[in-house]
C-alpha positions as CSV (number, residue, x, y, z in Angstrom):
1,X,0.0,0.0,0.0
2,X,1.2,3.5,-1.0
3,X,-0.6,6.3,1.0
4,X,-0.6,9.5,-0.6
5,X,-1.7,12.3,2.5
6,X,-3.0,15.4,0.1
7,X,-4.4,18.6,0.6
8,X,-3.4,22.5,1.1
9,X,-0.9,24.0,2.5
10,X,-1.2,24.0,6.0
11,X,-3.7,20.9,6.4
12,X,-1.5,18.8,8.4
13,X,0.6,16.3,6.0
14,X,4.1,16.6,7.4
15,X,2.4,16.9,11.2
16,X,0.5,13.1,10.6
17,X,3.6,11.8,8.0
18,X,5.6,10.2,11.5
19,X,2.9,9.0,13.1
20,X,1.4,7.4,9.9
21,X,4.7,5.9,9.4
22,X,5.5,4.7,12.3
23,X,1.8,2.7,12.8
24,X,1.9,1.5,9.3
25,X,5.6,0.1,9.4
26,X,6.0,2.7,6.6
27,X,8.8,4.0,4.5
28,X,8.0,7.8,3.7
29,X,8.7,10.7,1.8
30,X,7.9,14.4,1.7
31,X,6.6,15.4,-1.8
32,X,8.2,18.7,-1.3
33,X,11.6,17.2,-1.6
34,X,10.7,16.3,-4.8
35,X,10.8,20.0,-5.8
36,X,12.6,21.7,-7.9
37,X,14.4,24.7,-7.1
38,X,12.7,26.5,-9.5
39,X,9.3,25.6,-8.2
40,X,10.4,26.5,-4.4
41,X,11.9,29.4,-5.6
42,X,8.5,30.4,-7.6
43,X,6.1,29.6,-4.9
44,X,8.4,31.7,-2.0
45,X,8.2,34.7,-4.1
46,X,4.3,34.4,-3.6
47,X,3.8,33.4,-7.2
48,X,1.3,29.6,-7.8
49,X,3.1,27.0,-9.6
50,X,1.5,26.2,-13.2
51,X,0.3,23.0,-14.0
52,X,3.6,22.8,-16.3
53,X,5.8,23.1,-13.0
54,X,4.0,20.6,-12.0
55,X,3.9,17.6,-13.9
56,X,8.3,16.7,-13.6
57,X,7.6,17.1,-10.0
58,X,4.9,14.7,-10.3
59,X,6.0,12.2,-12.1
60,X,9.1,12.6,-9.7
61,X,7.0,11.4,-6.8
62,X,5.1,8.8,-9.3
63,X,8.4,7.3,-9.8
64,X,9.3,6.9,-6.4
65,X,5.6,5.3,-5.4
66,X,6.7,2.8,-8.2
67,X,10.3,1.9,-6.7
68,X,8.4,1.6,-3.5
69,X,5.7,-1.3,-5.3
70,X,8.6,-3.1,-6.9
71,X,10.1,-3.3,-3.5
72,X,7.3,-4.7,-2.1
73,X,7.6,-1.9,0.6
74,X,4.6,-0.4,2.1
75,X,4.8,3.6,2.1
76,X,3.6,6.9,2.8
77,X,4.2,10.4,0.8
78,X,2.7,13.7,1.1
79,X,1.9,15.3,-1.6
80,X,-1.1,18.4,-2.0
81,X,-1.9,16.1,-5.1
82,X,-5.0,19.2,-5.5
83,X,-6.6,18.1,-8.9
84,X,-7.6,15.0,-10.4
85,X,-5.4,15.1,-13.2
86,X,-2.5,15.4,-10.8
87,X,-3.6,12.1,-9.2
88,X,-4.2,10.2,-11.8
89,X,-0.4,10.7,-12.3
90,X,0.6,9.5,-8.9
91,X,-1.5,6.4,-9.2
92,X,-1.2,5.4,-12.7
93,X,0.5,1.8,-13.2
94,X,0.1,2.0,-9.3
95,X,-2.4,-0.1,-8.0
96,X,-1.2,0.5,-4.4
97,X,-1.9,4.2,-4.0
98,X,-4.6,5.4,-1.7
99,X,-5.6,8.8,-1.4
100,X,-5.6,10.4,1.9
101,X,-7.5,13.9,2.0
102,X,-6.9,16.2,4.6
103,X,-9.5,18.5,5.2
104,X,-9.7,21.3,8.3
105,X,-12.0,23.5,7.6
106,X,-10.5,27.2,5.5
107,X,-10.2,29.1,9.5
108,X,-8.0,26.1,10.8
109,X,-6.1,26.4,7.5
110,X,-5.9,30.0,7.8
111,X,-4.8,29.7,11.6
112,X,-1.6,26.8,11.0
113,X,-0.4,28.7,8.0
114,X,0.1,32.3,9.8
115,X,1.9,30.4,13.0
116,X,4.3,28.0,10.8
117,X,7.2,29.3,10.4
118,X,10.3,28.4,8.3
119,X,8.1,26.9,5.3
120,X,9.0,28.5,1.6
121,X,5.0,28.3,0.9
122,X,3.5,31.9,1.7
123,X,0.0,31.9,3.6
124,X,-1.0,34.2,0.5
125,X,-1.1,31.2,-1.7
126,X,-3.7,29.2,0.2
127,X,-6.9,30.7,-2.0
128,X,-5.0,29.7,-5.3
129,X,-4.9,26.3,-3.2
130,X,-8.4,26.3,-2.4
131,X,-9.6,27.0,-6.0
132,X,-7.4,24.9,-7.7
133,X,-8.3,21.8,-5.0
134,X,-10.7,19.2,-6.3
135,X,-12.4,16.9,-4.2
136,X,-11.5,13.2,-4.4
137,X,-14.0,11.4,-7.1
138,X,-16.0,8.4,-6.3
139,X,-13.7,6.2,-8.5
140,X,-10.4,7.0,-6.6
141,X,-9.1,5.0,-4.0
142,X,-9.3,7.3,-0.6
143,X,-10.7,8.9,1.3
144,X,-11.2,12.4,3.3
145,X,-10.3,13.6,7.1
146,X,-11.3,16.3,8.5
147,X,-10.8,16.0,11.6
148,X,-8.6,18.9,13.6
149,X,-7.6,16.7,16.2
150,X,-3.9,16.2,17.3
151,X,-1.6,14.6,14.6
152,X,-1.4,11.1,16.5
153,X,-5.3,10.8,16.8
154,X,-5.6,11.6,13.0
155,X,-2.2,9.3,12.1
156,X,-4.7,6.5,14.7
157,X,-7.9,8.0,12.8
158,X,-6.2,7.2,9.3
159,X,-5.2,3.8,10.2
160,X,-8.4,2.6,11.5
161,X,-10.0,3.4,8.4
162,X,-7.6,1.8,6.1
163,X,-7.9,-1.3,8.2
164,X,-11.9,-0.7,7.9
165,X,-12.2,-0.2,3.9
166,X,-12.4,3.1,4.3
167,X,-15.3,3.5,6.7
């Protein structure tokens, strides 16, 4: 299994990534390593990434979710993942991906993203976030959270459900 955690800045991915991993006996990886500088340079200056910065970083990630299948390894990656098209990247020739959605509601975003600190994504960039964010479809494999609990109840939350189907 290859969890994907997506969503906007500021919904929690790298806060629930340890916890996830450690529960799941994960290997993991944070999608904004997969960056270029380009992109990180772009999106600290304020300015939304293009769906052509996009796709190398994508298929970046995409690539790494396949090394992880042939190695038989199960794994966990964060990724905002925001529209469709950008998913059906990540999962395609990847039957193990599973979309995990984060969801607080926009005042929780709005609240995390003006007390982080240190992160090259600007707090200005969460409506271009929101807009651009579409909602997982019924035929993808995942599910949403939206809970605003700690990280370790929603890493616990997470788990349960994959264990359940997705309840």
């Amino acid at each position: 299994m290859t969890v994907v955690l997506m969503g906007v800045s500021g919904s929690g991915k790298s806060a629930i990534l340890p916890g996830l991993v450690a529960r799941l006996g994960a290997v993991a990886a944070e999608g904004d390593a997969f960056h270029s500088a380009a992109n990180v340079r772009k999106m600290a200056s304020g300015r939304p990434l293009t769906d052509e910065d996009r796709e190398p970083w994508l298929r970046s990630i995409a690539a790494w979710i396949g090394e992880r299948e042939q190695a038989g390894e199960t794994a966990v990656v964060t990724c905002s993942a925001l529209r469709r098209g950008y998913r059906d990247i990540l999962r395609h020739g990847h039957p193990s991906v599973v979309f995990v959605h984060l969801a607080p509601d926009r005042a929780e975003l709005e609240r995390r993203l003006a007390s982080r600190s240190g992160h090259y994504m600007p707090a200005s960039l969460l409506p271009s976030q929101l807009a651009t964010l579409e909602p997982l479809e019924a035929d993808e494999p995942g599910f949403e959270v939206t809970s605003t609990a700690g990280p370790d109840a929603v890493a616990e939350e997470i788990v349960n459900r994959l264990a359940g189907g997705f309840l």
